[in-house]
PDB file of N, CA, C and O in Angstrom:
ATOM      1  N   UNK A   1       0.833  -1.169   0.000  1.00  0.00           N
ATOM      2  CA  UNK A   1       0.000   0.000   0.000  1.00  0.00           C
ATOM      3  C   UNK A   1       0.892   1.250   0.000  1.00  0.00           C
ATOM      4  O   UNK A   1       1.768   1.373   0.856  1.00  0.00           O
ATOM      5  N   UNK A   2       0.633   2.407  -1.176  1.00  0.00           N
ATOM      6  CA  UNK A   2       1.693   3.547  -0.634  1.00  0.00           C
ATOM      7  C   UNK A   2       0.774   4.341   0.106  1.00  0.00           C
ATOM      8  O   UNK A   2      -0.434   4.561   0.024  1.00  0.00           O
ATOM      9  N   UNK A   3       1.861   4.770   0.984  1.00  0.00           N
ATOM     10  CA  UNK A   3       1.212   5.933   2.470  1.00  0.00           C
ATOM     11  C   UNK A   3       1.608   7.301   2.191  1.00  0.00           C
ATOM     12  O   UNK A   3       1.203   8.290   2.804  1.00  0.00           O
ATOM     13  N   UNK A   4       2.542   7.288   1.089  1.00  0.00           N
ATOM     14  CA  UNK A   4       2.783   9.090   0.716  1.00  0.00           C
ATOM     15  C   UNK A   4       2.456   9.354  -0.227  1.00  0.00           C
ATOM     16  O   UNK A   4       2.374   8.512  -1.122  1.00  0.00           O
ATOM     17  N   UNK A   5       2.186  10.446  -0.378  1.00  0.00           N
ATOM     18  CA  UNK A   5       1.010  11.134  -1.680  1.00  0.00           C
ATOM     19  C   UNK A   5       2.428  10.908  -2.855  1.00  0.00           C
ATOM     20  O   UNK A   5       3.519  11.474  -2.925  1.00  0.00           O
ATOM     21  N   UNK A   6       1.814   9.855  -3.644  1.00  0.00           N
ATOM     22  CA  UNK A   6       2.637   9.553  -5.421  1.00  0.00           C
ATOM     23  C   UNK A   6       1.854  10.388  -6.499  1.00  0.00           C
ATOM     24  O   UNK A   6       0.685  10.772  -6.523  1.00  0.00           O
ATOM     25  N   UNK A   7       2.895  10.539  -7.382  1.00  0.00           N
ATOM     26  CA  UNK A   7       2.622  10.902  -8.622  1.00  0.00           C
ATOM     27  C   UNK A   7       2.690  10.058  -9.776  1.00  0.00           C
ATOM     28  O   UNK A   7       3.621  10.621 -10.354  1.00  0.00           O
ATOM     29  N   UNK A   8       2.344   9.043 -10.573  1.00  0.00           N
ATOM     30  CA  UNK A   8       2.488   8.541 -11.268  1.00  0.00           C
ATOM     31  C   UNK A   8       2.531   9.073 -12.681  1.00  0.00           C
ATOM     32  O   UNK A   8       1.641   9.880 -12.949  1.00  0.00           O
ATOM     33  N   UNK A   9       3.579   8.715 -13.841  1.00  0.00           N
ATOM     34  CA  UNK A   9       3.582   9.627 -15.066  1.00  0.00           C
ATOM     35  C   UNK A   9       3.409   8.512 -16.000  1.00  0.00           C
ATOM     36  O   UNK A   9       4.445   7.870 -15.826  1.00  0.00           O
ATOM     37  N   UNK A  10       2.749   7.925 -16.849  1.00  0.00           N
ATOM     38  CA  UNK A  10       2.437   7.266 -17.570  1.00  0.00           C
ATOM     39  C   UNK A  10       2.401   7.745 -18.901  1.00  0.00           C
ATOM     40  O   UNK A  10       1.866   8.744 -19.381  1.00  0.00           O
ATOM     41  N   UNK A  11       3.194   6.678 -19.491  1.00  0.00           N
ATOM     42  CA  UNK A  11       3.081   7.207 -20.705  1.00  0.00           C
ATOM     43  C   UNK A  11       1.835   7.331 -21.669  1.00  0.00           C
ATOM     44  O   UNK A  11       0.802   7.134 -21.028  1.00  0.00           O
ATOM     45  N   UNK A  12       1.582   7.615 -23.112  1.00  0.00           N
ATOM     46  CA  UNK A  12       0.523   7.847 -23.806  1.00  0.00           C
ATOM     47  C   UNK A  12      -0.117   5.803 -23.955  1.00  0.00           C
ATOM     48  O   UNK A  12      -1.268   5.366 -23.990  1.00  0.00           O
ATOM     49  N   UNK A  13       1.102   5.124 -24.000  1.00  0.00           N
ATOM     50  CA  UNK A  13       0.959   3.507 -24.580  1.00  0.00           C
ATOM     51  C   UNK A  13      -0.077   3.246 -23.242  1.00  0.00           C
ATOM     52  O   UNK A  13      -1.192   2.999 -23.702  1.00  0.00           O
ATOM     53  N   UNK A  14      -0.097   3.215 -21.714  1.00  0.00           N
ATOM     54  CA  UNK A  14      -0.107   2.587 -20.968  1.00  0.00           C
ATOM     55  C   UNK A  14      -2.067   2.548 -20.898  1.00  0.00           C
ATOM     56  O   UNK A  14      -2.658   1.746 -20.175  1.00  0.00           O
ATOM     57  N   UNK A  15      -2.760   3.530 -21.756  1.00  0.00           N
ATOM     58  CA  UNK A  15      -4.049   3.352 -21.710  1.00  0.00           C
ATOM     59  C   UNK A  15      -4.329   2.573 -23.224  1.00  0.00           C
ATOM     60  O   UNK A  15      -5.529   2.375 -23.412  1.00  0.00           O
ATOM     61  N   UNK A  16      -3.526   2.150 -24.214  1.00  0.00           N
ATOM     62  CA  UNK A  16      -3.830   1.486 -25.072  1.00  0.00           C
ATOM     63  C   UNK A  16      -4.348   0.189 -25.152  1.00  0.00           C
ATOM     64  O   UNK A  16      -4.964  -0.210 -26.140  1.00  0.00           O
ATOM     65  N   UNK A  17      -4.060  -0.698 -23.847  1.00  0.00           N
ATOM     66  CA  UNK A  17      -4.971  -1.888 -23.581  1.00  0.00           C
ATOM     67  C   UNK A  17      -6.236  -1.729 -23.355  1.00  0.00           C
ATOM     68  O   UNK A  17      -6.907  -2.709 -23.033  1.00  0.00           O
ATOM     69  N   UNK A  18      -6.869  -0.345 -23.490  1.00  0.00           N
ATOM     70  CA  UNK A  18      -7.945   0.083 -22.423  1.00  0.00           C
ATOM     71  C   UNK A  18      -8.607   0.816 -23.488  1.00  0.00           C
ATOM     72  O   UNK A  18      -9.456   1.677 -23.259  1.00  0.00           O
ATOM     73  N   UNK A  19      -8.165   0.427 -24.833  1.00  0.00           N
ATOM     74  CA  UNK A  19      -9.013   0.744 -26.008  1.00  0.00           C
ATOM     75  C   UNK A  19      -8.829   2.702 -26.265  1.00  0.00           C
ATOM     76  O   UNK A  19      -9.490   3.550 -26.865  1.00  0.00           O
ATOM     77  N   UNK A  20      -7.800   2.711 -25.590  1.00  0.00           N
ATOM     78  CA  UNK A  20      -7.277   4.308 -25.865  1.00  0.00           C
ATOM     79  C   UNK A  20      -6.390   4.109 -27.007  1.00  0.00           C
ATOM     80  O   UNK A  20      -5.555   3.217 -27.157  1.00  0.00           O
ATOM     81  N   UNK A  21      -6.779   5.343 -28.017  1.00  0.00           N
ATOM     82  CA  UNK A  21      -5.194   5.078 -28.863  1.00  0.00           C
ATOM     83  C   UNK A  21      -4.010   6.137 -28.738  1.00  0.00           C
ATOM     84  O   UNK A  21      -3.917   7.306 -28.362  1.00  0.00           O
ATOM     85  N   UNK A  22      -3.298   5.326 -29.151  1.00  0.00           N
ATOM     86  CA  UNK A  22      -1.510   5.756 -29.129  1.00  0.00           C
ATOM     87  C   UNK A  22      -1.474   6.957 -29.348  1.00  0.00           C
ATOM     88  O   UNK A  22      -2.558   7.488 -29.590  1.00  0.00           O
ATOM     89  N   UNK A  23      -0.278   7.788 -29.344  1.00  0.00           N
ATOM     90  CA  UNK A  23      -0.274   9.500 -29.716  1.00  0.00           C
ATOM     91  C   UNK A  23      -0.687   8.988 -31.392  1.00  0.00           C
ATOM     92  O   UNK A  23      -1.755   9.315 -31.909  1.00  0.00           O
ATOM     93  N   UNK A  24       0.120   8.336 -31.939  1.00  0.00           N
ATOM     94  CA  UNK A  24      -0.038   8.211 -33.260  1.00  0.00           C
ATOM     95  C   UNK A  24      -1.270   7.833 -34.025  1.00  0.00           C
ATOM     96  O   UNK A  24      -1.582   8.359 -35.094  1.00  0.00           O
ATOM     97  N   UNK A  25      -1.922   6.937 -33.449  1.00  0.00           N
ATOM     98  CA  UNK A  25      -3.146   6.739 -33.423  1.00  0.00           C
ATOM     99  C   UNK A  25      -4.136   7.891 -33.511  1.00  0.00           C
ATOM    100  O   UNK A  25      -4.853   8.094 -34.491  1.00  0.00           O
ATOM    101  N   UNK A  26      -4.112   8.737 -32.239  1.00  0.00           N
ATOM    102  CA  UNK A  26      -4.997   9.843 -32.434  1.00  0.00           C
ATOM    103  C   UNK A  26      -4.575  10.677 -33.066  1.00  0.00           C
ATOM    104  O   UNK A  26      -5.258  11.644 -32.729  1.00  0.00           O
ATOM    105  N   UNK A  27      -3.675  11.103 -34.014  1.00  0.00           N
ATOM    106  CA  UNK A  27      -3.456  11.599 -34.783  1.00  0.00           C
ATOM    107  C   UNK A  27      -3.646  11.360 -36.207  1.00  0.00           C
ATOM    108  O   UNK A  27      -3.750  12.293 -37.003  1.00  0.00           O
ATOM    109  N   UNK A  28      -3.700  10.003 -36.587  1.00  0.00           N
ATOM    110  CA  UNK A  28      -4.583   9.645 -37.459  1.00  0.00           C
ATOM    111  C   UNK A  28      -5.812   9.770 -37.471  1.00  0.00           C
ATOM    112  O   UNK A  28      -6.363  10.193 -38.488  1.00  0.00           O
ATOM    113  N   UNK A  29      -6.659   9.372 -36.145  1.00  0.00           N
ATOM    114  CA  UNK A  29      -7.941   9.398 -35.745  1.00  0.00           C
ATOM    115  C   UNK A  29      -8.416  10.996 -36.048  1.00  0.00           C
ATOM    116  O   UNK A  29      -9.404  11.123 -36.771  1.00  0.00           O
ATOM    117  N   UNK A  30      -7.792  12.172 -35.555  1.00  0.00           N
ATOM    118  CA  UNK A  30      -7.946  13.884 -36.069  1.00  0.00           C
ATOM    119  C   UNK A  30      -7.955  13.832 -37.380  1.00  0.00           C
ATOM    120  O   UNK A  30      -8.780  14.399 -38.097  1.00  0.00           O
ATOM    121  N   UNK A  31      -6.891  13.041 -37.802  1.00  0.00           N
ATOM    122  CA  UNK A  31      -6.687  13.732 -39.580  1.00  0.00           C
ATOM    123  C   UNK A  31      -7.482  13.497 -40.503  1.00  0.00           C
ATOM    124  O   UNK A  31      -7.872  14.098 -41.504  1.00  0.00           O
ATOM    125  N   UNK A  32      -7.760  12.060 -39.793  1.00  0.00           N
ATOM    126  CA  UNK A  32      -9.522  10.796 -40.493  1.00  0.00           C
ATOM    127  C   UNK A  32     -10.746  11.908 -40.324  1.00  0.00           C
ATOM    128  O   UNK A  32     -11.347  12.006 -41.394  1.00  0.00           O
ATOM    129  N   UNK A  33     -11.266  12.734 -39.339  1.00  0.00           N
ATOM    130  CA  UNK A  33     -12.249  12.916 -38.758  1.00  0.00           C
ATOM    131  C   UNK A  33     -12.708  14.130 -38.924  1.00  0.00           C
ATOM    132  O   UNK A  33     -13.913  14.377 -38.880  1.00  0.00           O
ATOM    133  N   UNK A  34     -11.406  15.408 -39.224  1.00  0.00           N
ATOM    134  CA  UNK A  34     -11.260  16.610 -39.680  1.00  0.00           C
ATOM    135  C   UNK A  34     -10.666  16.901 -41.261  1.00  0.00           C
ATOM    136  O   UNK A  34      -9.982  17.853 -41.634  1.00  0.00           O
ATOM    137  N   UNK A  35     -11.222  15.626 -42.132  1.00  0.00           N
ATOM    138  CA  UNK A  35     -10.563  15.615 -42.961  1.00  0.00           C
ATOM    139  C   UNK A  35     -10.840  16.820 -44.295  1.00  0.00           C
ATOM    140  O   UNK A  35     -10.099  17.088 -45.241  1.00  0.00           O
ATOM    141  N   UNK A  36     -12.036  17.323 -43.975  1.00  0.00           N
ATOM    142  CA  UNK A  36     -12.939  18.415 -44.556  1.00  0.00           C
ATOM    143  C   UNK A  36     -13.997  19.447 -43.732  1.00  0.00           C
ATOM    144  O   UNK A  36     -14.477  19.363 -42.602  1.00  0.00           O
ATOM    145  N   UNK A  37     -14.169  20.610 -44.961  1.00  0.00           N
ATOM    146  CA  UNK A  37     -15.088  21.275 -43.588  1.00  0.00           C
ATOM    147  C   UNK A  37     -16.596  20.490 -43.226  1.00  0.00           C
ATOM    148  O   UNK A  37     -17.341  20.750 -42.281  1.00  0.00           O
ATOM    149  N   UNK A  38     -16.820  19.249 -44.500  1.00  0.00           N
ATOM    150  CA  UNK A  38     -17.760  18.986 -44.417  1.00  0.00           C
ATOM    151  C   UNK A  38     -17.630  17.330 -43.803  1.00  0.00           C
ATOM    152  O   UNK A  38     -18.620  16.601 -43.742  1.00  0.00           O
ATOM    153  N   UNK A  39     -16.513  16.972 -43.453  1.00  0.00           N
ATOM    154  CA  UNK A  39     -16.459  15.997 -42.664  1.00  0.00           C
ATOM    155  C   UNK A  39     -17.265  15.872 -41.418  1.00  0.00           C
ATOM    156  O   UNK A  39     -17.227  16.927 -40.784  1.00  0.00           O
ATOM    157  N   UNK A  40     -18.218  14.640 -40.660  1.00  0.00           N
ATOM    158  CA  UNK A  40     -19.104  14.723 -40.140  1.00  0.00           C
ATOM    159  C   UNK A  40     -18.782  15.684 -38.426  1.00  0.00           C
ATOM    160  O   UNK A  40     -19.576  16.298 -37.713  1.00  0.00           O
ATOM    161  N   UNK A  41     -17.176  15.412 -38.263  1.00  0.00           N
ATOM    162  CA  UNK A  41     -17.122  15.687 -36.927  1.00  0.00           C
ATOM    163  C   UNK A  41     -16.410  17.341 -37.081  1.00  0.00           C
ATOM    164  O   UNK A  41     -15.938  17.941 -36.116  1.00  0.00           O
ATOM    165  N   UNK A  42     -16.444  17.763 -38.153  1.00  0.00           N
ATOM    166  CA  UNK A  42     -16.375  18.924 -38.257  1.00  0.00           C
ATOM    167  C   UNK A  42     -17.723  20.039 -38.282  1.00  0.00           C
ATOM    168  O   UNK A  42     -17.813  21.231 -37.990  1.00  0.00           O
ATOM    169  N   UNK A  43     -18.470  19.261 -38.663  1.00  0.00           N
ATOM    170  CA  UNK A  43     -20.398  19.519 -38.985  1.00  0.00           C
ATOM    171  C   UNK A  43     -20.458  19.692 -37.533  1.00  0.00           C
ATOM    172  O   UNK A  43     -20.535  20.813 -37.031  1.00  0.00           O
ATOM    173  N   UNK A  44     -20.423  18.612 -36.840  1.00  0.00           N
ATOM    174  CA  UNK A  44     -20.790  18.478 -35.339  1.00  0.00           C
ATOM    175  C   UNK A  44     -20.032  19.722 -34.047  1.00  0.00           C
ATOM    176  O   UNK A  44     -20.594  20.549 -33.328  1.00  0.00           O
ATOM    177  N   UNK A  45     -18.797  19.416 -34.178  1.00  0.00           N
ATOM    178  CA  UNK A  45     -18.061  20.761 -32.947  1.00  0.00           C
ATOM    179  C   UNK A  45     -18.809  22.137 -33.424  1.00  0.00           C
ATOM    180  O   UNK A  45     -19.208  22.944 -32.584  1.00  0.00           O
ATOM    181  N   UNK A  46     -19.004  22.391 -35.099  1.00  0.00           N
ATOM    182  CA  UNK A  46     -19.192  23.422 -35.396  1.00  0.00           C
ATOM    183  C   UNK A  46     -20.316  23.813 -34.494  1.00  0.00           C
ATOM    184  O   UNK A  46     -20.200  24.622 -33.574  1.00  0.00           O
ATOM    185  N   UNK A  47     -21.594  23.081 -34.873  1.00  0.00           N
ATOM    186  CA  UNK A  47     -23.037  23.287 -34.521  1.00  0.00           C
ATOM    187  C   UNK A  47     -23.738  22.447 -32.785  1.00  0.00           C
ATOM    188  O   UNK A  47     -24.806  21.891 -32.532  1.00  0.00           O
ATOM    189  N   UNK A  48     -22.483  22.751 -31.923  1.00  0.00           N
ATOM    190  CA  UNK A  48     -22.661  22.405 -31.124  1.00  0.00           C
ATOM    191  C   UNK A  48     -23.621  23.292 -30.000  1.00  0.00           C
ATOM    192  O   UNK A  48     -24.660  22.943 -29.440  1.00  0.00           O
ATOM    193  N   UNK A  49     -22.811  24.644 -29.895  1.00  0.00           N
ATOM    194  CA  UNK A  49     -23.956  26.020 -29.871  1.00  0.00           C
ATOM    195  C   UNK A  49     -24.772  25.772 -30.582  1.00  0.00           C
ATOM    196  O   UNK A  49     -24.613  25.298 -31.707  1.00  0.00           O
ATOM    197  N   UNK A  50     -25.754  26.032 -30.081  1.00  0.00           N
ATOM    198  CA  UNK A  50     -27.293  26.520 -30.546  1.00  0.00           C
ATOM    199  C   UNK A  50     -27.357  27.736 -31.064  1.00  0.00           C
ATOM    200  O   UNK A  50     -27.800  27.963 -32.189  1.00  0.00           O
ATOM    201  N   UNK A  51     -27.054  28.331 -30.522  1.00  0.00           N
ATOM    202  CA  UNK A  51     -26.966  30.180 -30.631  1.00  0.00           C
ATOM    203  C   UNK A  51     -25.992  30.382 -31.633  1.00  0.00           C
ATOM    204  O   UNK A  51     -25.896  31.493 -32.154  1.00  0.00           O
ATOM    205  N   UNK A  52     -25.253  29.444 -31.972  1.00  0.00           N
ATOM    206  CA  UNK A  52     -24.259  29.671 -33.557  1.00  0.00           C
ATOM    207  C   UNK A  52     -23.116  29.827 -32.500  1.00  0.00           C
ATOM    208  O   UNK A  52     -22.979  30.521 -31.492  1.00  0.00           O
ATOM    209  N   UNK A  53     -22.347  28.889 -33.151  1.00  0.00           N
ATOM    210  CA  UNK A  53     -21.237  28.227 -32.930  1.00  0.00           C
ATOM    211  C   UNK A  53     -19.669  29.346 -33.333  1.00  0.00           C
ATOM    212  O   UNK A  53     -19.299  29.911 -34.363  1.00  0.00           O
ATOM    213  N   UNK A  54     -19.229  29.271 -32.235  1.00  0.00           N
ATOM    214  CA  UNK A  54     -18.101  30.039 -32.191  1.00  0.00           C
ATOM    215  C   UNK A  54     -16.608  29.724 -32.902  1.00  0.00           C
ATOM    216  O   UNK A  54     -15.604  30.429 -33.011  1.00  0.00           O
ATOM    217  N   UNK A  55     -16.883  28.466 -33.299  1.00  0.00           N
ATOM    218  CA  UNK A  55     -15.891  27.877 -34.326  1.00  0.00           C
ATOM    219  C   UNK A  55     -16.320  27.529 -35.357  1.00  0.00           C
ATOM    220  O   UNK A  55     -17.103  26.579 -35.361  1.00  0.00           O
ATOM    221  N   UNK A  56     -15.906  28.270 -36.766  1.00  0.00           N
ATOM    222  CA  UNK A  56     -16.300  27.032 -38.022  1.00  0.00           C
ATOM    223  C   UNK A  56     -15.683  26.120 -38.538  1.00  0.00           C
ATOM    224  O   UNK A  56     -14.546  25.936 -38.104  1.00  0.00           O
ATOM    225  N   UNK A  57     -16.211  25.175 -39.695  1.00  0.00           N
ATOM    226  CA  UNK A  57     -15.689  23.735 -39.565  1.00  0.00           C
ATOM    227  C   UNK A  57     -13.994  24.328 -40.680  1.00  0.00           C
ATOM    228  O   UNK A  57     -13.025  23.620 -40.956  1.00  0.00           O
ATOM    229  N   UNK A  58     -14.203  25.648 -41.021  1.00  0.00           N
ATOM    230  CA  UNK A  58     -12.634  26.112 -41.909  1.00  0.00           C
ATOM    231  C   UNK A  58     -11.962  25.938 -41.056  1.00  0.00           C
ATOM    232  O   UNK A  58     -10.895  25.438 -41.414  1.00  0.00           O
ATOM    233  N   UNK A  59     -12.071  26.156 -39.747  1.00  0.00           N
ATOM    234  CA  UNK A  59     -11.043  25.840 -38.727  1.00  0.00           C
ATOM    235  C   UNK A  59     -10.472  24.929 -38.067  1.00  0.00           C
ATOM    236  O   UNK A  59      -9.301  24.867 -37.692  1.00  0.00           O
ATOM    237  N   UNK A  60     -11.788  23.815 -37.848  1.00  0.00           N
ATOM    238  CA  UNK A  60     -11.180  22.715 -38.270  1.00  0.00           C
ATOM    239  C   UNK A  60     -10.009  21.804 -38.635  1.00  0.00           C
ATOM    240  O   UNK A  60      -9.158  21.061 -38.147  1.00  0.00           O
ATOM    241  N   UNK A  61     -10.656  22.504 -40.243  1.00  0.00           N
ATOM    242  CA  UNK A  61     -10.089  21.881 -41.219  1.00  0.00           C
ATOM    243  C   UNK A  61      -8.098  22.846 -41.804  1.00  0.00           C
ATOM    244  O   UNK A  61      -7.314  22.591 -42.718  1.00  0.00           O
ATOM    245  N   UNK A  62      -8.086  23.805 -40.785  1.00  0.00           N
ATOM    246  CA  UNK A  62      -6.901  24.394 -40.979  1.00  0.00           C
ATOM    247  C   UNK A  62      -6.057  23.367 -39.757  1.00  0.00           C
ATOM    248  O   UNK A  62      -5.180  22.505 -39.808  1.00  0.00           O
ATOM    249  N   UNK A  63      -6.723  23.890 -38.881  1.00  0.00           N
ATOM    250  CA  UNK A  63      -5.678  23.325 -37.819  1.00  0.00           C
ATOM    251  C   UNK A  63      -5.521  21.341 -37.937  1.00  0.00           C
ATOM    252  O   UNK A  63      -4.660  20.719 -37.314  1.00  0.00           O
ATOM    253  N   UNK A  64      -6.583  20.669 -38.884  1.00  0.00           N
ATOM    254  CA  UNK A  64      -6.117  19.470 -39.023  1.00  0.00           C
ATOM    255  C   UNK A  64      -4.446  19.643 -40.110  1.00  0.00           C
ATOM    256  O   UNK A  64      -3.372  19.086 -39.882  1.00  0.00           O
ATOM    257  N   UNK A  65      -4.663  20.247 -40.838  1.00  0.00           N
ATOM    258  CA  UNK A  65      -3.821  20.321 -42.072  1.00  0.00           C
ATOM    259  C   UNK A  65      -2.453  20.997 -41.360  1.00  0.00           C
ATOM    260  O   UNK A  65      -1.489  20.232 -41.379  1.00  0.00           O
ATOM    261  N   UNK A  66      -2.248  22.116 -40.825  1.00  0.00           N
ATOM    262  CA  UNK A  66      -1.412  22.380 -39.755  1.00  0.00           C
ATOM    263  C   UNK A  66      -0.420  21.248 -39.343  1.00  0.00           C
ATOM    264  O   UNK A  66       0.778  21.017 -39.506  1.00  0.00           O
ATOM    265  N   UNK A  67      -2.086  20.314 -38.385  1.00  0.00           N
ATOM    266  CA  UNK A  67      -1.184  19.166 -37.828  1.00  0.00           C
ATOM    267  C   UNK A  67      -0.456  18.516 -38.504  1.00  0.00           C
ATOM    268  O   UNK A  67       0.715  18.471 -38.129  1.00  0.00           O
ATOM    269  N   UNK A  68      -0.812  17.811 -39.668  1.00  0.00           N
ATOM    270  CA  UNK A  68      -0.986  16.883 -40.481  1.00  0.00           C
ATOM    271  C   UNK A  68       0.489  17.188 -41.430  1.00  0.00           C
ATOM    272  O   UNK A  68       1.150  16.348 -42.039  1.00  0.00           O
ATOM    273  N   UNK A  69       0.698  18.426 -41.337  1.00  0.00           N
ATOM    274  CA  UNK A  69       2.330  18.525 -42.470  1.00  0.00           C
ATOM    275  C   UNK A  69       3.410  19.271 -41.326  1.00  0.00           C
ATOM    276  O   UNK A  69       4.524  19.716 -41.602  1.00  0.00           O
ATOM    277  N   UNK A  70       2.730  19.272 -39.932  1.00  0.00           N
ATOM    278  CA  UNK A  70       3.899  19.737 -39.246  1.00  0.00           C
ATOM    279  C   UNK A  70       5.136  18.434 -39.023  1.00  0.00           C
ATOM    280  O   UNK A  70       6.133  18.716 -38.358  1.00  0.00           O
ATOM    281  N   UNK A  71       4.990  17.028 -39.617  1.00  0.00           N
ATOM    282  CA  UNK A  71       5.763  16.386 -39.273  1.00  0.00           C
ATOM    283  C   UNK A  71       6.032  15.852 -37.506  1.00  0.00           C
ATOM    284  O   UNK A  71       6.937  15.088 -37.170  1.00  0.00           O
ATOM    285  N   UNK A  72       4.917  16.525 -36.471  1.00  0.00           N
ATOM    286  CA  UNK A  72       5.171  15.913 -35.449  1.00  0.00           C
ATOM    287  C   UNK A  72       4.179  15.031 -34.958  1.00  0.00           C
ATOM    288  O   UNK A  72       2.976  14.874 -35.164  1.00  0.00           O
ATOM    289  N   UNK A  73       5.255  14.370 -34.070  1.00  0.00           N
ATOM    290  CA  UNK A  73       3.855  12.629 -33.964  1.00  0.00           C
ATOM    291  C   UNK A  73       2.779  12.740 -33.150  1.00  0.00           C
ATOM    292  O   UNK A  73       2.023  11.771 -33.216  1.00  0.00           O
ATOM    293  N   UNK A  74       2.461  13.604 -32.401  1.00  0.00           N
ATOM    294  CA  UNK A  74       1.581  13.534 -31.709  1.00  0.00           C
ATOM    295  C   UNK A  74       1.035  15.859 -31.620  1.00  0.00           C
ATOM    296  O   UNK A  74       1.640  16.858 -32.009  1.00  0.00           O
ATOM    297  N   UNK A  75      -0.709  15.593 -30.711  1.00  0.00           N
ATOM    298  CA  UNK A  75      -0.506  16.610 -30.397  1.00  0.00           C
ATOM    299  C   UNK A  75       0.337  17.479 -29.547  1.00  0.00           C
ATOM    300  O   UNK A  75       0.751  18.579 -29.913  1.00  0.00           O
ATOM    301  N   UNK A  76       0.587  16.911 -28.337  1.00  0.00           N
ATOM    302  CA  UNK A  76       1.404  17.285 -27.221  1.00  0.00           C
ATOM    303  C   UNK A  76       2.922  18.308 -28.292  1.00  0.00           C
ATOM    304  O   UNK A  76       3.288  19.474 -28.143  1.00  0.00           O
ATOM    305  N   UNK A  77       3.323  17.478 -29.063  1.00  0.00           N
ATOM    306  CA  UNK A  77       4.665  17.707 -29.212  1.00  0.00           C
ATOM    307  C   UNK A  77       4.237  19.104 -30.558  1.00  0.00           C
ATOM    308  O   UNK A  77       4.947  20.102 -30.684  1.00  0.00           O
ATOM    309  N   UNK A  78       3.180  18.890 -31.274  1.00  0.00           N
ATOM    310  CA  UNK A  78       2.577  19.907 -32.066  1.00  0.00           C
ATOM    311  C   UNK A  78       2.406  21.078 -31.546  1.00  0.00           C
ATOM    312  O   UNK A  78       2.502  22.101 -32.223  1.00  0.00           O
ATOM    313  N   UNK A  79       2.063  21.078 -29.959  1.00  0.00           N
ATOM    314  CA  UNK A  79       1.854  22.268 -29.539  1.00  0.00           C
ATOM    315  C   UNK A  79       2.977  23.040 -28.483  1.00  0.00           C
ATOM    316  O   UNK A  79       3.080  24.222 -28.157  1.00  0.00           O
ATOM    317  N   UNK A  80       3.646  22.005 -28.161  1.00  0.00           N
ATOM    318  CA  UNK A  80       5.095  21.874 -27.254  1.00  0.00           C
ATOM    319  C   UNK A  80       6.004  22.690 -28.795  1.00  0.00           C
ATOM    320  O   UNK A  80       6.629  23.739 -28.642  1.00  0.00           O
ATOM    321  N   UNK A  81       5.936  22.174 -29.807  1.00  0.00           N
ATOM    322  CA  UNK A  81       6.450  22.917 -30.730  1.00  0.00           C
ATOM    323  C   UNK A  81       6.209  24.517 -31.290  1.00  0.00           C
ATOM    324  O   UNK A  81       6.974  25.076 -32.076  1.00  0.00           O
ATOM    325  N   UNK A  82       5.172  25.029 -30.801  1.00  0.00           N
ATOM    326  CA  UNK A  82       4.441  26.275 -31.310  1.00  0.00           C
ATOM    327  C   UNK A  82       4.051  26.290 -32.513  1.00  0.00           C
ATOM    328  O   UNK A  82       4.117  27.272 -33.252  1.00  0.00           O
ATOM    329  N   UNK A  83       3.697  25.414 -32.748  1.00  0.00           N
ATOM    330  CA  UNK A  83       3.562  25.305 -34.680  1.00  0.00           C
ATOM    331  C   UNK A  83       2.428  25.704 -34.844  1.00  0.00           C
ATOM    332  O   UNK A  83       2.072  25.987 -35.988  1.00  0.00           O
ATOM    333  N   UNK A  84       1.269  25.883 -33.428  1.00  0.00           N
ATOM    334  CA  UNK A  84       0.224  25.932 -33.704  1.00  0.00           C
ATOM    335  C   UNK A  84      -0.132  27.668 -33.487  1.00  0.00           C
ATOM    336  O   UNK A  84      -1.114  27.945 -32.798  1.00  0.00           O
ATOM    337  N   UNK A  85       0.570  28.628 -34.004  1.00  0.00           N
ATOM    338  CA  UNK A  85       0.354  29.766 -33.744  1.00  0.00           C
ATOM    339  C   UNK A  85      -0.492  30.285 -34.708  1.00  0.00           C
ATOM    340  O   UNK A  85      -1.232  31.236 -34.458  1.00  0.00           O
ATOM    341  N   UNK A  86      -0.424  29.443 -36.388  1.00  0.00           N
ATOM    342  CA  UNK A  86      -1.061  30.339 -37.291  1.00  0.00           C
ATOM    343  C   UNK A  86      -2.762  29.704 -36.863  1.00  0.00           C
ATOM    344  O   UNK A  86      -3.693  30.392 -37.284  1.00  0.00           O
ATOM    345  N   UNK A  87      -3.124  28.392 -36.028  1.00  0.00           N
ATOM    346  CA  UNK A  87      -4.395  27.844 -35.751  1.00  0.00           C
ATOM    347  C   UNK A  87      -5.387  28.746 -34.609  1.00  0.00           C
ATOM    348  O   UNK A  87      -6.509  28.339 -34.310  1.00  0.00           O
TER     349      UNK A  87
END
């Protein structure tokens, strides 16, 4: 049993038995999903407001493309990079 307050740091793999995917994985999974403005899960974040939605699906579809040719494997390291300044 531990008796002093731990921190445990786990990596991105250690929820992948648990039907989580890999950094790489969800980065495919974004690029699959935001692949247009008219891709379904771009339709959806857009029109999530009722009152009209504070993001449109162009945005989306920039910051997938962003990701997608910045060459880095995951988000963490996409945004650890600043690449995401023009998103």
């Amino acid at each position: 049993m531990i008796t002093t307050p731990t921190v445990l740091v786990l990596s991105v793999g250690a929820s992948y038995p648990y039907g989580f995917p890999t950094a790489k994985g969800l980065k495919e999974l974004i690029c699959e999903q935001f692949s247009s403005t008219r891709a379904p899960a771009s339709q959806l974040l857009s029109c999530l407001n009722p009152e009209g939605s504070e993001y449109a699906p162009e945005e989306f579809s920039t910051f997938r493309d962003a990701f997608l040719k910045s060459g880095q494997p995951s988000v963490d390291a996409f945004y650890s990079a600043g690449q995401n300044s023009s998103v």
